[in-house]
Backbone bond lengths (Angstrom), bond angles and torsions (degrees), N, CA, C in turn:
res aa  C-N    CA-C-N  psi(-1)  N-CA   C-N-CA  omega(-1)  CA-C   N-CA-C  phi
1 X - - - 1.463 - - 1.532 109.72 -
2 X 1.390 100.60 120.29 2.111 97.50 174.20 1.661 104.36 -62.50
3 X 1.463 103.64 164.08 1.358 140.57 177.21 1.066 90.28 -55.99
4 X 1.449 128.12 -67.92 1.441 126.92 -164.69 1.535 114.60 -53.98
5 X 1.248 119.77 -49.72 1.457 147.47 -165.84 1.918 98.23 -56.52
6 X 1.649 109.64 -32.86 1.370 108.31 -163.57 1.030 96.41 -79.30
7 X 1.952 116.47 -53.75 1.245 122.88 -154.15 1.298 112.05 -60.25
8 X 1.522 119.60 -27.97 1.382 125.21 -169.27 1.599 114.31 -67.60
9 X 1.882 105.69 -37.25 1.456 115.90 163.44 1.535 116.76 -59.98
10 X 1.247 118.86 -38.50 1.562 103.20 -173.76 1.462 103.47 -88.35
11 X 1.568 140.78 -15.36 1.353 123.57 146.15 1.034 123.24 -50.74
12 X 1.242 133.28 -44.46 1.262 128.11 176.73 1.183 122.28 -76.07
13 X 1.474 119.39 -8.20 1.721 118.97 161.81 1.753 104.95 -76.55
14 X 1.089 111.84 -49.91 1.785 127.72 -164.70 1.612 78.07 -49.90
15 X 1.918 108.82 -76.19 1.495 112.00 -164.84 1.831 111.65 -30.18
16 X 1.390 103.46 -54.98 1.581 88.85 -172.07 1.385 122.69 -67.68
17 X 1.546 123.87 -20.75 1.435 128.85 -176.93 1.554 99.97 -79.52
18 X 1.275 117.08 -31.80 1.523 87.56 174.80 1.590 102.34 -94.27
19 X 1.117 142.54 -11.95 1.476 131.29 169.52 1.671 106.84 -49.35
20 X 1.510 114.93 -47.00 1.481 123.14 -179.46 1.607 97.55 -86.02
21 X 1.052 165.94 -2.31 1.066 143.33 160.10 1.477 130.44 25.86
22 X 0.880 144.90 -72.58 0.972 148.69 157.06 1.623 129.30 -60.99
23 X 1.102 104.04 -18.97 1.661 107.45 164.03 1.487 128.14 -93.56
24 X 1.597 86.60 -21.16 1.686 109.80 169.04 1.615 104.37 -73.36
25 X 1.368 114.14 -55.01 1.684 104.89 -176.28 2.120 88.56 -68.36
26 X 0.448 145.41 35.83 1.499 126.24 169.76 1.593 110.59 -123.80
27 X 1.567 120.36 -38.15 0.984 128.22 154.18 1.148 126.32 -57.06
28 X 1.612 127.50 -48.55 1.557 126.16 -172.49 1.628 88.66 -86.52
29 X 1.392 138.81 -11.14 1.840 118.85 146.04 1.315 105.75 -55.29
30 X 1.407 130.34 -90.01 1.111 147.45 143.42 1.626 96.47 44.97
31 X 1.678 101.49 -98.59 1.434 134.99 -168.56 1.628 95.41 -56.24
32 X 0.887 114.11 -14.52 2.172 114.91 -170.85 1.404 77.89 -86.91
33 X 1.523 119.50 -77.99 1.264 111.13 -154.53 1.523 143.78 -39.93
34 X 1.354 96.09 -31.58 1.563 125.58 -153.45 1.627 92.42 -100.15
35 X 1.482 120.19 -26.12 1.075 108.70 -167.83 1.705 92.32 -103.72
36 X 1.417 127.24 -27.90 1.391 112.61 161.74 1.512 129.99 -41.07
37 X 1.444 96.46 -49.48 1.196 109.48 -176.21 1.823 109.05 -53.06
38 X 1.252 103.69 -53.87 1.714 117.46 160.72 1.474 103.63 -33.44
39 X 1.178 117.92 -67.60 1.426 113.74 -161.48 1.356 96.02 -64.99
40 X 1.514 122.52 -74.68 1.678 115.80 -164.41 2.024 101.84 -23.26
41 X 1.654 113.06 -66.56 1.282 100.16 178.17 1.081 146.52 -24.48
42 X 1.542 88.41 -64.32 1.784 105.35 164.52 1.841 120.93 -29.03
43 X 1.078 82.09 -63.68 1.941 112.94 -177.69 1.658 88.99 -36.22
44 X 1.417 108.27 -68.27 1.269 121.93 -142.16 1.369 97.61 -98.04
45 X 1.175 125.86 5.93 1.996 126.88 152.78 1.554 103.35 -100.92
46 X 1.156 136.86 -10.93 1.473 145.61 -176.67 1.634 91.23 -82.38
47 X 1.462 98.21 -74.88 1.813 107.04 -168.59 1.629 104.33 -46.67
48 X 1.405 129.36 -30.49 1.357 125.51 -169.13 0.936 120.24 -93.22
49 X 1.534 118.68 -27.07 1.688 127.33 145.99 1.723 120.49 -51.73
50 X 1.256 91.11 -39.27 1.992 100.03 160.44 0.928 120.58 -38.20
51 X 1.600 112.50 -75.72 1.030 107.55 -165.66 1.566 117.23 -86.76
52 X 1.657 122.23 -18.94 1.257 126.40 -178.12 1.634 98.26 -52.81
53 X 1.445 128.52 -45.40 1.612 131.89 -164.47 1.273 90.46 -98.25
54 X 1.603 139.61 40.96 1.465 130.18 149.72 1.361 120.53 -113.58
55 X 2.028 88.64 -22.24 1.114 95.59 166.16 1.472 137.91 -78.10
56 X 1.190 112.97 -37.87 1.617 155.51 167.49 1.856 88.43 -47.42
57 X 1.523 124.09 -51.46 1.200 114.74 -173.42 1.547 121.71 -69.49
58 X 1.557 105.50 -18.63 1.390 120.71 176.08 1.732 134.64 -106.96
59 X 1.618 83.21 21.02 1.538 105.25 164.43 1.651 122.00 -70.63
60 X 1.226 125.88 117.44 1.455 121.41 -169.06 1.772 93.37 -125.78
61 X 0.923 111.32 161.47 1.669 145.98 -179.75 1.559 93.89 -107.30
62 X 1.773 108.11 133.72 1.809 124.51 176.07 0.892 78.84 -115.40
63 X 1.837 140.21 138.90 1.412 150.60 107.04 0.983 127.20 -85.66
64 X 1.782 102.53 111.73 1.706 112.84 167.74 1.120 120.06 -64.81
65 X 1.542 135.52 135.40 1.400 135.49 173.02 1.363 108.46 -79.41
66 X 1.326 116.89 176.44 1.641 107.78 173.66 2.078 89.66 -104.53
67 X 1.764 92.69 162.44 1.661 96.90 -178.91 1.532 117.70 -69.74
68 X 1.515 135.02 166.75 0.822 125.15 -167.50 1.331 138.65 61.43
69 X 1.428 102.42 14.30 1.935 106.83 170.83 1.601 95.03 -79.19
70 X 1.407 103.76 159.62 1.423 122.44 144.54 1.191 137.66 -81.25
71 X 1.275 95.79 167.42 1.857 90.67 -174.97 1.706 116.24 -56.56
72 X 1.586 107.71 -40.85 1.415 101.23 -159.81 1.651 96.00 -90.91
73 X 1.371 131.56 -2.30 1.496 132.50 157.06 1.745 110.46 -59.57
74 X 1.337 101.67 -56.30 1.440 96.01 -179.20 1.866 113.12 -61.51
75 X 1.050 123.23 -24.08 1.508 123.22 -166.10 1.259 104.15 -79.42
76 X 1.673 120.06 -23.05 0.991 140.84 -164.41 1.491 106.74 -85.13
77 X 1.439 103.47 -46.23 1.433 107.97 160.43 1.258 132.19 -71.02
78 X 1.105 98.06 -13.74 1.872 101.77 -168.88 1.915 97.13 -90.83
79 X 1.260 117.38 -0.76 1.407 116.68 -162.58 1.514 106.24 -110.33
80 X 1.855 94.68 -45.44 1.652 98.55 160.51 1.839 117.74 -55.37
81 X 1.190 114.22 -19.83 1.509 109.26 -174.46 1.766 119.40 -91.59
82 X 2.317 87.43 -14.78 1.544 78.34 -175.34 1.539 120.36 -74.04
83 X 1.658 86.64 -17.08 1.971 119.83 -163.55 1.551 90.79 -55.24
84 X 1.304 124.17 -58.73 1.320 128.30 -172.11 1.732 125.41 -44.47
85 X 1.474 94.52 110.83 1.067 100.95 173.93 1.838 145.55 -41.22
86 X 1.801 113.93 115.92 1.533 111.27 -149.20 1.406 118.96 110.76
87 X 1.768 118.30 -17.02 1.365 97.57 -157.40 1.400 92.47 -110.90
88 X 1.460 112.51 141.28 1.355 120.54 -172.03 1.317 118.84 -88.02
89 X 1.856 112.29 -43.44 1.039 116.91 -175.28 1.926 112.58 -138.58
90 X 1.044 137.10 -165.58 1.500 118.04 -179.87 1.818 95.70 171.82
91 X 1.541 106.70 85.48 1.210 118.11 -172.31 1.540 127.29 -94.95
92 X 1.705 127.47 90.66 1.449 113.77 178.63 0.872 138.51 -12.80
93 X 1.893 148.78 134.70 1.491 140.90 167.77 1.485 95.77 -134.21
94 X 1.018 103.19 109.08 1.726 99.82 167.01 1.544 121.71 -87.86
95 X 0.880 126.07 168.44 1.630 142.53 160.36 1.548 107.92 -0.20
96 X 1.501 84.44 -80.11 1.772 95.15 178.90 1.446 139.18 -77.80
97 X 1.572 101.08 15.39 1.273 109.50 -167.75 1.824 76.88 -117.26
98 X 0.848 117.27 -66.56 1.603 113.21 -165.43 1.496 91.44 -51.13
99 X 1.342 156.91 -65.69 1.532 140.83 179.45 1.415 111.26 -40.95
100 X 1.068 109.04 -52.26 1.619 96.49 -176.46 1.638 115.23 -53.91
101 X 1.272 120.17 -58.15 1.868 133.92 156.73 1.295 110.57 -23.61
102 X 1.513 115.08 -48.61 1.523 116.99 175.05 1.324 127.37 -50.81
103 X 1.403 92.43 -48.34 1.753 121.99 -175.56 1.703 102.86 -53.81
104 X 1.439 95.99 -64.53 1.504 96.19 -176.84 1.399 135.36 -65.18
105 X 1.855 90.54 -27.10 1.839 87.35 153.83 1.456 122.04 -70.34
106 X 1.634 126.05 -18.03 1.291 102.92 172.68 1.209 113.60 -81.75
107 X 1.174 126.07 -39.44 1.098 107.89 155.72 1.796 102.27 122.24
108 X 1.648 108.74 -100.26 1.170 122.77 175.29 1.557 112.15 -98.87
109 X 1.339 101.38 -17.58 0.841 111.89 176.74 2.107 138.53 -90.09
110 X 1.543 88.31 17.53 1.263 103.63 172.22 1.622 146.54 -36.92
111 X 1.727 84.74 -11.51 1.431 102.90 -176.40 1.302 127.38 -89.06
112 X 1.180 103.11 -6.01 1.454 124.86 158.02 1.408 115.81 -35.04
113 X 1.218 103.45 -66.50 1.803 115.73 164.51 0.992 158.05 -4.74
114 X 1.735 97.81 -43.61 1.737 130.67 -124.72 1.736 82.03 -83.60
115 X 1.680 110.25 -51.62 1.126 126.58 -174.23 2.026 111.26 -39.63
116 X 1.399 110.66 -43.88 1.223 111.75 -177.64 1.814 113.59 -45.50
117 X 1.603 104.76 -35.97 1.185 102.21 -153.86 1.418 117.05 78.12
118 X 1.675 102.34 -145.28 1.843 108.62 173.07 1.317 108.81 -95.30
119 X 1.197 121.57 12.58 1.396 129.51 177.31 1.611 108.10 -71.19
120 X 1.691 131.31 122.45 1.349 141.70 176.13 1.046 96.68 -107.02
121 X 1.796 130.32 100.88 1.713 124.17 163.96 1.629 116.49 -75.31
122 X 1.565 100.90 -1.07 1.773 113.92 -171.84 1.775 95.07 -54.78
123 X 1.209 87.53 150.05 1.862 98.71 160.57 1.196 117.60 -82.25
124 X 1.242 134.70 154.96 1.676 134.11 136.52 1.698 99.71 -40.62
125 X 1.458 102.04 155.08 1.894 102.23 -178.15 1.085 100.87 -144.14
126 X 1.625 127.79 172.74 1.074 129.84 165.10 1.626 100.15 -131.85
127 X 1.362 132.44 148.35 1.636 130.45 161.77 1.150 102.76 -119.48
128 X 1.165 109.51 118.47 1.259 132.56 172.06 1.409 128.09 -113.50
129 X 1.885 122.29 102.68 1.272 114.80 168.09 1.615 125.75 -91.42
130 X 1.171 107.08 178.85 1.762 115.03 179.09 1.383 107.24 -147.74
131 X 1.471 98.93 127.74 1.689 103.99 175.90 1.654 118.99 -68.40
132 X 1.011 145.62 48.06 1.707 157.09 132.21 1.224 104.52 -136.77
133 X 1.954 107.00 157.61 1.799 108.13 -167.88 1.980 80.70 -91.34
134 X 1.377 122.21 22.81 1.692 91.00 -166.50 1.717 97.44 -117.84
135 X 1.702 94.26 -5.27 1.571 89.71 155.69 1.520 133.56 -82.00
136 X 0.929 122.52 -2.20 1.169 136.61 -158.39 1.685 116.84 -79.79
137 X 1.371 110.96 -19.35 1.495 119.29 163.70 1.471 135.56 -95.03
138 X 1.295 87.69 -30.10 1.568 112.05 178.57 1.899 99.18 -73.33
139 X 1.878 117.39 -40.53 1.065 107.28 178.82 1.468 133.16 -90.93
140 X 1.225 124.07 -22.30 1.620 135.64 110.90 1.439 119.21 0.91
141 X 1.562 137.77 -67.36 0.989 146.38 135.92 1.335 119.44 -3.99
142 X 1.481 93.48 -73.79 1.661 101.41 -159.15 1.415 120.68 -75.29
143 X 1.747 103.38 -26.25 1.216 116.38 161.58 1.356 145.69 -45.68
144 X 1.982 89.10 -44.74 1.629 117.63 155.87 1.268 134.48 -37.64
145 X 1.346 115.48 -36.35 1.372 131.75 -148.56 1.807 99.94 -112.73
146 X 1.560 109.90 -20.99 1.361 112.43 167.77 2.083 116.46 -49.05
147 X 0.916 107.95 145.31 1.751 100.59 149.59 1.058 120.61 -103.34
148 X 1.235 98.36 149.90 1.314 139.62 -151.76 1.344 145.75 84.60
149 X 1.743 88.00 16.35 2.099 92.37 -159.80 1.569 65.70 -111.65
150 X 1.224 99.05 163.21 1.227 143.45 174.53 1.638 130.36 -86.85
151 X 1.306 115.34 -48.67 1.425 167.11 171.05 1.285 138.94 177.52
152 X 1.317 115.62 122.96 1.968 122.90 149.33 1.561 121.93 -78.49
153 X 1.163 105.68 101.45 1.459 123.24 164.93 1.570 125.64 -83.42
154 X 1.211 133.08 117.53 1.596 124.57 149.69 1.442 125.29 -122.40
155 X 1.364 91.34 31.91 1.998 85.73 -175.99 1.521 113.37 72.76
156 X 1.366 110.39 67.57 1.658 101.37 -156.03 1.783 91.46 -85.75
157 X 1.024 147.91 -15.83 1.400 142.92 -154.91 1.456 82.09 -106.18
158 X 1.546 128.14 -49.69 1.553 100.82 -178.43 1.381 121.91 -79.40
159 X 1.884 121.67 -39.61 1.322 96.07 -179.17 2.182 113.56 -69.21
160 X 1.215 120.08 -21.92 1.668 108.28 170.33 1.714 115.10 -32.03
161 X 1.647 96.65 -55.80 1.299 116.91 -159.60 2.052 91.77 -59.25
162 X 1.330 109.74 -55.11 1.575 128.58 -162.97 1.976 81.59 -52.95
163 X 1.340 98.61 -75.21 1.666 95.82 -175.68 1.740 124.91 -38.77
164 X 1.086 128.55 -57.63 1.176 132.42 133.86 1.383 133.96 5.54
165 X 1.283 103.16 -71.46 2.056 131.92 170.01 1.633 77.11 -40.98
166 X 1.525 104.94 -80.91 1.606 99.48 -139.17 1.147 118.92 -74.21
167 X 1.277 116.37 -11.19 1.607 119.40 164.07 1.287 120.93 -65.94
168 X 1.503 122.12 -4.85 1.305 129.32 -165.06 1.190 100.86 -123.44
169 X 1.773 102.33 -28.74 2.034 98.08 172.26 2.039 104.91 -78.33
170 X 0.758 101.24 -3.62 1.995 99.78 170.27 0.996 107.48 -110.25
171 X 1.230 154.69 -24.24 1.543 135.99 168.20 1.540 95.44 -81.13
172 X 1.235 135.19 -29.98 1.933 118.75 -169.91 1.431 89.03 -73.30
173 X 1.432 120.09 -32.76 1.418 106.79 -158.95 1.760 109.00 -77.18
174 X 1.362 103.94 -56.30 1.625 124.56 161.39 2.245 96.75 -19.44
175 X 1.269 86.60 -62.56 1.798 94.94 -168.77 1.758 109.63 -58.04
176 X 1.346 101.37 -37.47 1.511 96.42 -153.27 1.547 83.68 -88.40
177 X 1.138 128.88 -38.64 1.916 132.10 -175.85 1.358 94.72 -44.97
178 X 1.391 122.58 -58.23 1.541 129.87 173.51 1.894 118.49 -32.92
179 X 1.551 88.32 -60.97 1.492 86.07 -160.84 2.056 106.04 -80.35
180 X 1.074 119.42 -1.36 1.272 145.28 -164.96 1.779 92.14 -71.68
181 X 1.789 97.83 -69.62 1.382 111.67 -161.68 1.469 97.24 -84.27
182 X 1.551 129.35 -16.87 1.869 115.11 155.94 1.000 113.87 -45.67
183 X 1.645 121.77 -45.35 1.506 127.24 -169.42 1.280 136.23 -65.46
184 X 1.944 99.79 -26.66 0.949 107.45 -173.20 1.921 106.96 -84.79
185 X 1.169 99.13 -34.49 1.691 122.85 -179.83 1.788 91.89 -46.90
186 X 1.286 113.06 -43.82 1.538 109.97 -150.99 1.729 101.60 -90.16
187 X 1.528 113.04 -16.58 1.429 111.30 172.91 1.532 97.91 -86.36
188 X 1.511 135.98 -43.43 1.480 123.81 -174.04 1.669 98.13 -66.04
189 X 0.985 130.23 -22.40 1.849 117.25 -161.90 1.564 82.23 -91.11
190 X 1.277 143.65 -57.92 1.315 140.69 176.47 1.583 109.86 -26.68
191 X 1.510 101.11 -80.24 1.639 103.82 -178.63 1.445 118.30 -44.61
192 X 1.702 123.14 -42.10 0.844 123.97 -166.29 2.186 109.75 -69.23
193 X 1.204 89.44 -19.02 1.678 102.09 -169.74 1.705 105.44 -83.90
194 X 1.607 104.97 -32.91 1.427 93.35 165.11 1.577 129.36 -74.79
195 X 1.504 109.08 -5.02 1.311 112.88 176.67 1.887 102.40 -89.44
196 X 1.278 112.41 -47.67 1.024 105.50 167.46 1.425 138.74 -43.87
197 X 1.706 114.04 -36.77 1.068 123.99 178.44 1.479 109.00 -70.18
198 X 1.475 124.86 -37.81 1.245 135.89 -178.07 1.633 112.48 -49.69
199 X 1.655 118.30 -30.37 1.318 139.11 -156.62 1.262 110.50 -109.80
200 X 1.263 121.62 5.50 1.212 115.34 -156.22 1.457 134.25 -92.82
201 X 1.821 97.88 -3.36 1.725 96.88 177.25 1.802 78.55 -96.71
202 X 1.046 128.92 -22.54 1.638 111.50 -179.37 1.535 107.95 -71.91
203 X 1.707 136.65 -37.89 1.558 115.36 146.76 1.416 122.75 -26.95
204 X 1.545 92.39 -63.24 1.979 91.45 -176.88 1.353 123.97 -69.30
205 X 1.374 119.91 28.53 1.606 125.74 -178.41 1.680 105.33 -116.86
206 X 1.463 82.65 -39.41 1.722 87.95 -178.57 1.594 98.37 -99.86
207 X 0.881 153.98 61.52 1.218 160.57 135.10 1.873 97.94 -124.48
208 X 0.931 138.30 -24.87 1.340 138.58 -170.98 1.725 99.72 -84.13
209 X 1.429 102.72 -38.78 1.800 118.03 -170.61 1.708 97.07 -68.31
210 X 1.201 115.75 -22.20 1.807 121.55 -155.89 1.373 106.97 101.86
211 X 1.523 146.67 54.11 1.175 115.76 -172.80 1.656 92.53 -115.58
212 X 1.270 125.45 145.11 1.469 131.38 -176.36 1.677 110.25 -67.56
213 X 1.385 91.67 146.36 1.503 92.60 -177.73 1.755 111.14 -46.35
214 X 1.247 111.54 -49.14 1.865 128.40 -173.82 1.409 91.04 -54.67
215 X 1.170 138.74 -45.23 1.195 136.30 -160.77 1.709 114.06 -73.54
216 X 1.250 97.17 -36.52 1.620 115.16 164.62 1.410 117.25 -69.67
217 X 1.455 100.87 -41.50 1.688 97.26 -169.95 1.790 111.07 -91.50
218 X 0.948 107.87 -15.41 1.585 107.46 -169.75 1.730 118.25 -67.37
219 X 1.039 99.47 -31.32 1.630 119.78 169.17 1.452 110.24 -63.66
220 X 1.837 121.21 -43.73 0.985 118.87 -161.15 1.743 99.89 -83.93
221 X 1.707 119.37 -34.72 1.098 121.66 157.60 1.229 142.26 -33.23
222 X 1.611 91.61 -45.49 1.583 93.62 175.61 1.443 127.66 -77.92
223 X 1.392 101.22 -17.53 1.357 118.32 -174.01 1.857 107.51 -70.27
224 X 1.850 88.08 -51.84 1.475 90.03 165.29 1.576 138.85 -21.28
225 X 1.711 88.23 -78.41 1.260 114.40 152.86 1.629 134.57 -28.93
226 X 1.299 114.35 -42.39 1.472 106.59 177.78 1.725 104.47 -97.17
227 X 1.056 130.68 -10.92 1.179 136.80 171.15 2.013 97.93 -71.48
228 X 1.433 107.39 -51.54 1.622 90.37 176.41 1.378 107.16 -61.33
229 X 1.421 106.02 -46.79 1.780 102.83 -153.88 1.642 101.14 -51.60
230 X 1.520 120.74 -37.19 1.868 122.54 -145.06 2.020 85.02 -83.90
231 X 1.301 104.66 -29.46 1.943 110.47 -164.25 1.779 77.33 -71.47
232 X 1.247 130.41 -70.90 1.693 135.28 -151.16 1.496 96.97 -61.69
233 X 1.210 125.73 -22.47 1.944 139.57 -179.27 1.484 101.45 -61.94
234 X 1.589 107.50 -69.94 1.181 130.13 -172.75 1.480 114.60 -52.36
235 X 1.601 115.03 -40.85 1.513 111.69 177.16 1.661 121.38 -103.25
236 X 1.309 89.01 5.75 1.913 104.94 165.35 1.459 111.47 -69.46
237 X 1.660 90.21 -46.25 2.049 83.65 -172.49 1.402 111.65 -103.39
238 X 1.616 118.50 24.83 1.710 109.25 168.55 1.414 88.93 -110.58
239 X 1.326 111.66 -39.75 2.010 118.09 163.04 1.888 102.96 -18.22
240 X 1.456 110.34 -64.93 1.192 128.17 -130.59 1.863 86.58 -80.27
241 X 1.561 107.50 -44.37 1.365 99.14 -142.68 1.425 85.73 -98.45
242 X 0.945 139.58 6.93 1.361 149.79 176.11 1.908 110.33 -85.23
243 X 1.284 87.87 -52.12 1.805 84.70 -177.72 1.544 107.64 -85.96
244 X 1.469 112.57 -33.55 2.296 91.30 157.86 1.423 89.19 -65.32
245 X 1.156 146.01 -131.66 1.284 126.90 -125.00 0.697 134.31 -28.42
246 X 1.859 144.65 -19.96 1.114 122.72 138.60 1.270 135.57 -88.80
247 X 1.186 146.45 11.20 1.286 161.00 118.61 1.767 116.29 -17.09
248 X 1.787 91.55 -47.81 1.591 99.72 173.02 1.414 105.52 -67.50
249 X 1.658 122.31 -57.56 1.522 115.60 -141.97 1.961 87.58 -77.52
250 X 1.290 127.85 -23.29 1.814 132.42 165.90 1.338 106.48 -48.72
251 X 1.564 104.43 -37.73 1.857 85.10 -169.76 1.495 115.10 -90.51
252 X 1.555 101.34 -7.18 1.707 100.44 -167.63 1.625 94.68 -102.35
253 X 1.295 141.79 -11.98 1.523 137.27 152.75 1.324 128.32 -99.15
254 X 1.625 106.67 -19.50 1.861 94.49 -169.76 1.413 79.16 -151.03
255 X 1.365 101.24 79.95 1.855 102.33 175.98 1.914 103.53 -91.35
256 X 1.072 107.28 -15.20 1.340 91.78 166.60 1.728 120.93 -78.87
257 X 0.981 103.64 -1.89 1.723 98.22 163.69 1.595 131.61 -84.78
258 X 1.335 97.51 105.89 1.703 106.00 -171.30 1.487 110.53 -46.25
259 X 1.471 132.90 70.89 1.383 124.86 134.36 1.181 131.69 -9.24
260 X 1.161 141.76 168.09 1.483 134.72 152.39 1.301 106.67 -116.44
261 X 1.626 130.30 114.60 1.470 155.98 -166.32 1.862 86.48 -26.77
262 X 1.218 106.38 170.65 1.674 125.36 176.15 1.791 100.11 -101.02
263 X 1.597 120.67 -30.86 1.468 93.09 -174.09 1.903 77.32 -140.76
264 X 1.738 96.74 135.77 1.733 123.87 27.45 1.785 91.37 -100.90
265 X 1.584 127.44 -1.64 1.645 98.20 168.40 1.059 156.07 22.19
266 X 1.418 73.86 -105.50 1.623 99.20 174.10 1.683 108.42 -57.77
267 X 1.489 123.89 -45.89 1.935 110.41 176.38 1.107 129.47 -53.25
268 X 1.356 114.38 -19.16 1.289 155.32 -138.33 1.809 93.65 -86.11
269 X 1.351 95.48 -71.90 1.311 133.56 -165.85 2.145 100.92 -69.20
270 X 1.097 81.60 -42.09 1.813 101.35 -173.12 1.440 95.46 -54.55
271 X 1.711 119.01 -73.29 1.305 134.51 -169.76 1.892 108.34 -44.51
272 X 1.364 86.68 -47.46 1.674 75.17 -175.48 1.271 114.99 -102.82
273 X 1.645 129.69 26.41 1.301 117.61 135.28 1.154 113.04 -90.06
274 X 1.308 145.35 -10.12 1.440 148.57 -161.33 1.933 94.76 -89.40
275 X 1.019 111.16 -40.75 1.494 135.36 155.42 1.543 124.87 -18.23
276 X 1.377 85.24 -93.73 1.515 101.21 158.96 1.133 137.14 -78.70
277 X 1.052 104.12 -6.78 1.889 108.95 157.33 1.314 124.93 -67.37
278 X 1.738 108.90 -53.88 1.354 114.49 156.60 1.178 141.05 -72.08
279 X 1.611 120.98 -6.10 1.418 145.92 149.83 1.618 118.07 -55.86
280 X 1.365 107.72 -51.77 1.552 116.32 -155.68 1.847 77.10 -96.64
281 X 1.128 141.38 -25.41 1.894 124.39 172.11 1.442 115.84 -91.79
282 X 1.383 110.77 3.16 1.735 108.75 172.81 1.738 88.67 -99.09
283 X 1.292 117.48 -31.75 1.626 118.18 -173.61 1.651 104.71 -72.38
284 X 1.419 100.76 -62.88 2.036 96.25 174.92 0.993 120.85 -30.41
285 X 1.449 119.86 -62.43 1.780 137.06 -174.52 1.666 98.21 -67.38
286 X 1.141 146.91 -0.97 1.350 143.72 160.69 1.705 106.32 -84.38
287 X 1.124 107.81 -53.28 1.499 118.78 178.93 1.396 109.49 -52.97
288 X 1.256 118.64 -54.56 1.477 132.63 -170.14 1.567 112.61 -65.20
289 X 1.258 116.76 -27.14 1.024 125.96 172.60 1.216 130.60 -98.01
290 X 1.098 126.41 -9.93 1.518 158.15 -161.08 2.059 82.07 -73.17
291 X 1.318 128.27 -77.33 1.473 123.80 161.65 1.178 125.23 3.09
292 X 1.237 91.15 -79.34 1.510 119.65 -148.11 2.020 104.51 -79.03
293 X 1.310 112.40 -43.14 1.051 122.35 149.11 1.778 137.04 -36.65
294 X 1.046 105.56 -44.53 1.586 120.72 167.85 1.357 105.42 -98.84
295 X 1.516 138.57 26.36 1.262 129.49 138.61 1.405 119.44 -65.63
């Protein structure tokens, strides 16, 4: 395509956005909004996948020993469990370490106790993690079936339920990301069709003169196009300054909640609404014209 040939298309996109003026600022609102709204989601199916797989990473396995092992039985066990496939790490708790832990979870309430005397009914333990949440039953299991354990515990009714959550927080999110960016496609092909309609015995002049369909549509493309790009602009940087500020006021009250950092994030996030903004307004203005064209 010549130099000349382009420049003439992006005048004639500029020319029509400011001829519509006012439908142009209503659309590139429009196109901000719809695609903010996209982004906030995004953000907030990203952050929940965060933290759902931070949690999932901090799932550990308790194994009770049975009483009366020895030392070199337990080492023995603790070695058979490291062998097992998945397990990353597999950390001793003896007697007196699990009472003391107890203590401090009760807290004030230590007096609970008193009754034990010097009597420790705690087990010897083992904690055992595994790097995937989908080993975690199968190694539980296998642990079970060792002698000398007693029981493998991990909270099986809560982490199912936890596993569960997040399989259900990525497909709603997967779904709603979907129907988000239909919406936005269906307000740029809209706007773009009322400009079209506005133009339309001037299509049928230059198609009557010989003018190629591309030749008709490329103008309307581009126009598309900068109407997504300025709407995906607009909700990049309220996107942007919106999630540091809250990112800030998260870290200075609930800093233990795994966020996901702001950079590279936030560019992250920028690029591919800037993306699909100008994707889904070169696509509208195809749709919109798609009509009017086969008249």
């Amino acid at each position: 395509m010549k130099i000349r040939t382009l420049e003439y298309f992006v005048r004639e996109a500029a020319s029509s956005i400011r001829r519509n003026g006012l439908m142009s600022i209503a659309s590139v609102s429009t196109v901000a909004l719809s695609l903010l709204i996209l982004g906030l989601f995004l953000v907030m199916v990203l952050n929940l996948n965060h933290m759902a797989s931070t949690l999932e990473t901090q799932v550990q396995i308790t194994v009770y020993m049975e009483d009366g092992l020895s030392d070199l039985e337990m080492r023995e066990i603790g070695t058979r469990i490291t062998r097992l496939q998945g397990v990353t790490q597999v950390m001793f708790v003896d007697k007196e370490e699990a009472m003391t832990r107890f203590k401090e979870r009760l807290g004030e309430q230590q007096g609970l106790l008193t009754a034990l005397g010097e009597t420790n009914p705690l087990p010897n333990a083992f904690e055992v993690k595994v790097d995937r949440p989908e080993y975690v039953k199968p190694v539980a299991q296998a642990i079970g079936e060792l002698k000398g354990i007693e029981t493998a515990k991990y909270g099986q009714e809560v982490i199912e339920q936890l596993f569960s959550l997040t399989k259900m927080i990525r497909i709603f999110g997967l779904i709603l990301i979907v129907f988000l960016a239909l919406a936005a496609l269906f307000i740029i092909s809209n706007t773009i069709r009322i400009t079209v309609f506005a133009r339309r015995r001037e299509i049928g002049i230059m198609k009557y003169i010989g003018a190629t369909d591309w030749f008709i549509r490329l103008p309307f493309m581009i126009e598309g196009m900068i109407l997504g790009f300025g709407g995906a602009l607009f909700a990049v940087l309220i996107l942007s300054q919106t999630y540091r500020s809250l990112t800030e006021k998260v870290y200075e009250s609930l800093a233990f909640l795994p966020l996901i950092p702001q950079d590279p994030f936030l560019t992250h996030i920028s690029i591919v609404l800037l993306i699909v903004g100008t994707a889904i307004g070169a696509l509208g203005s195809t749709i919109s014209l798609r009509r009017f064209m086969n008249v």
